[in-house]
Each structure stands twice: as C-alpha cells, then as structure tokens.
C-alpha positions in Angstrom: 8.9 -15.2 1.5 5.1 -15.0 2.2 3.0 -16.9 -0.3 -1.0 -16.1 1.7 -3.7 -13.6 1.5 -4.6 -10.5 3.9 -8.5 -9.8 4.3 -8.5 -6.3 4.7 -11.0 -3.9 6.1 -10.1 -0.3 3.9 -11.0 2.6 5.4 -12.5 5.2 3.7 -10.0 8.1 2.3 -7.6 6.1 0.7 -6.7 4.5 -2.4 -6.6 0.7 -2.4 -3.4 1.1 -3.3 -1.8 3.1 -0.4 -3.6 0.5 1.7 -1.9 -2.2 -0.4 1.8 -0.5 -0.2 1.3 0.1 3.7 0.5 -4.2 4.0 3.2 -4.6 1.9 5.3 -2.7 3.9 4.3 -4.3 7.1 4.8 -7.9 5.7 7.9 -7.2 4.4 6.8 -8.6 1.2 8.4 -8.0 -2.0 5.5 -9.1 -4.5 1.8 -7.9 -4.0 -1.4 -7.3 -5.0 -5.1 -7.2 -4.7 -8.6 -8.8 -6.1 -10.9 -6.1 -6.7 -9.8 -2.0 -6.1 -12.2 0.3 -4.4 -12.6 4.0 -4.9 -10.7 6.3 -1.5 -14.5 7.2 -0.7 -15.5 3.6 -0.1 -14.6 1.1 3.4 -14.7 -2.5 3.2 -13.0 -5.7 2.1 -10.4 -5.7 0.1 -8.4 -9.4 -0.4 -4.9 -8.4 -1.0 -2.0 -11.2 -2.3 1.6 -12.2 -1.3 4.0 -13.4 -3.3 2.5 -16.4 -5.1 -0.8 -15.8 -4.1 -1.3 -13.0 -6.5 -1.3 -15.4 -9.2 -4.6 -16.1 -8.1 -5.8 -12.7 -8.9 -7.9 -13.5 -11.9 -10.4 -16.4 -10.1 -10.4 -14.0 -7.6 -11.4 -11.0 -9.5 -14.4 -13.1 -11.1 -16.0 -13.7 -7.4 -19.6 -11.8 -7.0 -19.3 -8.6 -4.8 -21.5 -7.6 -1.6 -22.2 -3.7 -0.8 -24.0 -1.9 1.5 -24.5 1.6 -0.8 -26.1 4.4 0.1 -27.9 6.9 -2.4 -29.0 10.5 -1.7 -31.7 11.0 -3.7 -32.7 14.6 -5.2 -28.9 15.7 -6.4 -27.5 14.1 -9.4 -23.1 15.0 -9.5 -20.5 15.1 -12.1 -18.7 12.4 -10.7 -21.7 10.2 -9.9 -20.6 9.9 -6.1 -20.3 12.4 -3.1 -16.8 13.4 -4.4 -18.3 15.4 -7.4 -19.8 19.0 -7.8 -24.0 18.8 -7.7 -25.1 19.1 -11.0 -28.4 19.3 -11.0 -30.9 19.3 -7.8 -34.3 18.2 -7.7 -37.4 17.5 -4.9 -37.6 14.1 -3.7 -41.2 13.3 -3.2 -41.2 9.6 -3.1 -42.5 6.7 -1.1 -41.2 3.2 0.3 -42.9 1.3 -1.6 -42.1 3.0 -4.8 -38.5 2.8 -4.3 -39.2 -0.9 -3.5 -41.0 -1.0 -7.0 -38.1 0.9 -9.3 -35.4 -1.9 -7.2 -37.4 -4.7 -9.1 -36.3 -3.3 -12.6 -32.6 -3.5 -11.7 -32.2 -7.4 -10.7 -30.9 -9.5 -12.7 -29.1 -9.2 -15.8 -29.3 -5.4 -17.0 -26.8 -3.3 -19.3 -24.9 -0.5 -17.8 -23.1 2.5 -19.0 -19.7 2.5 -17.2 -19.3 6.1 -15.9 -16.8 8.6 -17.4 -15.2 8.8 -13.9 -13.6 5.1 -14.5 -10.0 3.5 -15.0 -11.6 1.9 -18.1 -9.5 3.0 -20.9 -10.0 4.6 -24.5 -6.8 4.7 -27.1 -4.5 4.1 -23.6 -5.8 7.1 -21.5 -8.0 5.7 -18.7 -11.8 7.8 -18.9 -11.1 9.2 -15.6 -8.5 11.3 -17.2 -10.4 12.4 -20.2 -13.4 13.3 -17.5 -10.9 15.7 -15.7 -10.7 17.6 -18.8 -14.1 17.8 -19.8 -14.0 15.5 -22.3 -16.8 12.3 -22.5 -16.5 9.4 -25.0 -19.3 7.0 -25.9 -19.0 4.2 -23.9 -20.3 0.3 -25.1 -23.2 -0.7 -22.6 -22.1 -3.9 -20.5 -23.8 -6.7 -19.6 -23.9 -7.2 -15.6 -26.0 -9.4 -13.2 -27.5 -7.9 -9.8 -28.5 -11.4 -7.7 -29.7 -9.4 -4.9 -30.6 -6.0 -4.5 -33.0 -4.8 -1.5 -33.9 -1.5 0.6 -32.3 -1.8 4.2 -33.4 1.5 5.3 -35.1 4.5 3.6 -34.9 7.8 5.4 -35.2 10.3 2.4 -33.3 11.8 1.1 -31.1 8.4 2.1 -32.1 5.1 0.9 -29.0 2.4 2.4 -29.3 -0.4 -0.1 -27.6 -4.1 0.0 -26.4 -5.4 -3.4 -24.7 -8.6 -4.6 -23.6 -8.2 -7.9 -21.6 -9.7 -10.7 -17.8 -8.5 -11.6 -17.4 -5.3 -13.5 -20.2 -3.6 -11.8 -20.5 0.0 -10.9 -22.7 0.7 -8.2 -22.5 4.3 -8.5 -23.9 4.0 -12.1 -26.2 1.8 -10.3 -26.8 4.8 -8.1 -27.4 6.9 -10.9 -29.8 4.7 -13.2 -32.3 4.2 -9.5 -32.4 7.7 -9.3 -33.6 8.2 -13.0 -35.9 5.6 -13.1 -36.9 6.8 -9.6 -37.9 10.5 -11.4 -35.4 12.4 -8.8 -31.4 11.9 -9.7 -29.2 10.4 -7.0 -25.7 10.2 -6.6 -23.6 7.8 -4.2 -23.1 9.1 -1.1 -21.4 5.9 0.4 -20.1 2.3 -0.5 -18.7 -0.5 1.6 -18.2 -3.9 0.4 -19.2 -6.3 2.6 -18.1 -9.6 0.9 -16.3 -11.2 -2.2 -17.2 -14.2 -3.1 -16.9 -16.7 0.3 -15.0 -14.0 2.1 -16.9 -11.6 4.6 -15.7 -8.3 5.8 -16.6 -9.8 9.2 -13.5 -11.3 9.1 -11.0 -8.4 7.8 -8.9 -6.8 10.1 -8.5 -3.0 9.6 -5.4 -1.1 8.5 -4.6 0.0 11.7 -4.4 -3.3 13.9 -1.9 -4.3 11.6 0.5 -2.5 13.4 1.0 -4.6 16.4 2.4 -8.0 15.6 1.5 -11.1 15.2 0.8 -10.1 12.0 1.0 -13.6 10.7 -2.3 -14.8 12.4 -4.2 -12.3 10.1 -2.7 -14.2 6.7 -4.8 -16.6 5.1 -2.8 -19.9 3.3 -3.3 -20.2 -0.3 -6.0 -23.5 0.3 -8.2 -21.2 2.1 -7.7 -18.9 -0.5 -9.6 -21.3 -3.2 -11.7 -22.8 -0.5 -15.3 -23.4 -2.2 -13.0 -24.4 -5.8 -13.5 -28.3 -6.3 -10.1 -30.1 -5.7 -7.7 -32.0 -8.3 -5.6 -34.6 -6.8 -2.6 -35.5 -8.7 -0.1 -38.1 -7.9 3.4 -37.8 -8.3 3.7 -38.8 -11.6 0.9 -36.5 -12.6 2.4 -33.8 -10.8 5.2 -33.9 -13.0 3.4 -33.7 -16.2 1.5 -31.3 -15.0 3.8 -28.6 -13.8 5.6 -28.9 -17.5 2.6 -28.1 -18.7 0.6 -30.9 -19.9 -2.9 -31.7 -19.2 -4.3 -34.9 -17.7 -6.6 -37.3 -18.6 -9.7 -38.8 -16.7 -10.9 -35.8 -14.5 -14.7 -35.6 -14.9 -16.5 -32.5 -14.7 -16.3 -29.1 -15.9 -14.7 -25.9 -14.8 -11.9 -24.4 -12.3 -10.1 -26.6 -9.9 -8.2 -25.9 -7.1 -5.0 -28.4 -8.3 -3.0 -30.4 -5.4 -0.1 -31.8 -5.5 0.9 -35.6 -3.8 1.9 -33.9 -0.6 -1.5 -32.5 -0.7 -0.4 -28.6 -1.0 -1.8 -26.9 -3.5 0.3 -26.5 -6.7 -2.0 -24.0 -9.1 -5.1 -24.2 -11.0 -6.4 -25.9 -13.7 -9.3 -26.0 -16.0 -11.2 -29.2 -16.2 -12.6 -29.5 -20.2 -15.8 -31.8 -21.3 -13.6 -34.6 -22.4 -12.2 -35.2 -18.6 -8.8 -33.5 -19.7 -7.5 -31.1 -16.8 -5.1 -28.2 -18.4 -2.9 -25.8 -16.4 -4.3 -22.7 -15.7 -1.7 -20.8 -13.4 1.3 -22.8 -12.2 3.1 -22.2 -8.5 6.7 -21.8 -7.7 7.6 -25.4 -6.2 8.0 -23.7 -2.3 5.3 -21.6 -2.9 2.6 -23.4 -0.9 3.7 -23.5 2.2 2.0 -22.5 5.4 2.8 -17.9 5.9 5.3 -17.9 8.7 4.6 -15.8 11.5 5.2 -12.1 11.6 
C-alpha cells in the first residue's frame, strides 16, 4: 500500500486522467487521485494522490495556481482555446504598453463567466456536453482573485503571460476577457501550470521517466504533502479522542492544521476554531502514514 503524492509534469495531449491511470498503473496502486485536472492541450504540474493521500484532495484543491498562458490575439474560437473552430478574426494593431495597460484591469478580485466548454454542471449534464450540441446556458458570474498577472513576452500576434491565480479560475476565459478589453479577441493558444500552491513544476518528473524504476524516489510522504500547514501535536491521549472524533481543547489560533500523532506521523487534518477547540477535518487509516516504500 502506498500512502504519498507524485509531482507530475503532464504532457500536452492527454487527459489528466490517462496520465493519472498510467501512474496508477505504474505504482501498482489501488486508490488514486489528483488536486487540480488540466485540459489534454495544457503541460505542467499536476499533484496526483495514493491511497490515503487523496484524502487530502480538498486542502489541496484550494492552493493558488501558477501558469505560463499564451494568447493569440486577433482570432476569438468556439471553444475559447486552440482546440476550437475560429469564430471570428480581427487585425491586431496594438502596442506593449497597451497590453501592459488592459493586464492592470484584471488583478485582483474580478468576476468571470465560466466558459460553456467546462465540466461545470447544469441539472446533472456537465456544460461541455450541452456546448457540443449547440446549446449555451446562462452561467452565474464567479468571484476569483488574480495575485499576479504580467507580460513575459509580447511578439504579436502572441503575448506569453504569467498568472497566479485563485481556485476555480479559467484562464482561457481569462484569455478571452484580455482580448475584449484589448479591442482584438484572443483565444488560448497554450497553458502550462507552473506551480500549486508550495509545489513547482521544477520538481515534477514527466510521464515518461516513470518508466524506469526507482519509482519510489519520485513519491512525496504525506508531511511533505501539507508542508507550509501549521502543525497540531497531540499526545497519546489526545490522539485517541481525536481519531473518534472529538475535538480538543487549548489550541490557539485559527485555521487548517496539519494534525500529528505522538509518534510524530501525521494522522489527518483538523480545523482550529476561535475558542482554541481543534475539530477533525479528514481522519487517516492508523498505517496510513508511513514513509512510500520503494518501487
């Protein structure tokens, strides 16, 4: 049983979860999942889960996202990315430091439309569906928060872009709404997520070295999982009560805690309230937090 984390570096052209099933495979593991899909026409990393890991998936899913997103200006598509017929086509007559200007409207909070071409669902059917058939529903504007979001390189019609971003962001609606504002269209031409959260695509490994063993020095164990989550340290005692559910008293602070056990492994994660009372959040399997073995 492996109970760790993969960094994965995605290539483009398939789903995240063919790349997900081909780990899986690899590891021999029976349970599995990931933090965060990306589309088959975007590279990058993906953080997939083993066994008790996945139970982490939530925190995970919450991290802030790095890309590196290119746009082509001057073509606006019915998918809002490369993958999708042209639409409509338009001159691109624009300078740096215009481009530099419209960036400034998009940081910080904004609202976005998510894009019909999403796994968001209406009455059960995901939008993606209903797009296929040329249907579009009204979608609710969300509320997202771009922390960083700068020109690395304009060479029109290109502009290469890095953006940090909160959760449930689409950067090719992002894509689209620069374009507008921008008086030409654009359309994603490529994505590649460069980090989540603490973890860098630096140091993924692509699908393909996966193939020669020893697969196990790739894993990461679940405390390096939650690294940059403050620590709860229980005693025996409070161990007990805690893994029947019951929250302690006399933790100060507020917010997610990576929970340890009196061995020191980590044992779940709990929520730490304004009265100093620590709840359980997700609980592990008693063997769970071990160190991966090698592969």
């Amino acid at each position: 049983m492996i109970d760790a984390a993969l960094l994965l570096d995605k290539p483009v052209g398939i789903s995240s979860n063919r790349a997900l099933q081909q780990a899986k495979k690899l590891y021999g593991v029976k349970k599995a999942g990931h933090a965060g899909t990306l589309d088959p026409l975007a590279s990058g990393l993906l953080v997939l889960l083993f066994g008790e890991a996945t139970k982490f998936a939530r925190h995970l899913l919450d991290h802030d996202k790095e890309y590196l997103a290119t746009l082509k200006l001057g073509e606006k598509t019915s998918t809002g990315d490369a993958e999708g017929e042209v639409l409509q086509r338009k001159e691109v007559r624009v300078s740096y430091e215009q481009v530099v200007a419209v960036l400034e409207r998009f940081r910080g909070e904004i609202g976005q439309v998510p894009p019909m071409h999403s796994a968001l669902k209406r009455d059960g059917v995901p939008l993606y569906k209903l797009a296929r058939e040329g249907k579009t529903v009204e979608r609710v504007p969300r509320r997202v928060r771009i922390t960083q979001l700068e020109a690395i390189k304009v060479s029109l019609p290109y502009v290469e872009l890095r953006v940090r971003c909160s959760k449930g962001t689409y950067i090719r609606t992002l894509a689209e709404d620069i374009g507008e504002a921008l008086g030409t269209g654009a359309h994603l031409a490529a994505l590649r997520r460069t980090a989540s959260g603490p973890f860098r695509v630096e140091d993924a490994v692509p699908l393909d070295r996966l193939a020669a063993p020893p697969r196990g020095d790739h894993l990461l164990s679940l405390p390096a999982l939650l690294q940059g989550l403050p620590r709860a340290e229980l005693d025996a005692a409070q161990e007990s009560r805690f893994r029947n559910g019951q929250s302690l008293d006399s933790f100060p602070g507020e917010g997610l805690r990576a929970v340890c056990g009196a061995d020191g492994r980590v044992i779940g994660l709990g929520a730490a309230g304004p009265r100093g009372a620590l709840r359980p959040l997700r609980l592990l399997a008693q063997a769970a937090d071990k160190h991966p073995k090698t592969l």
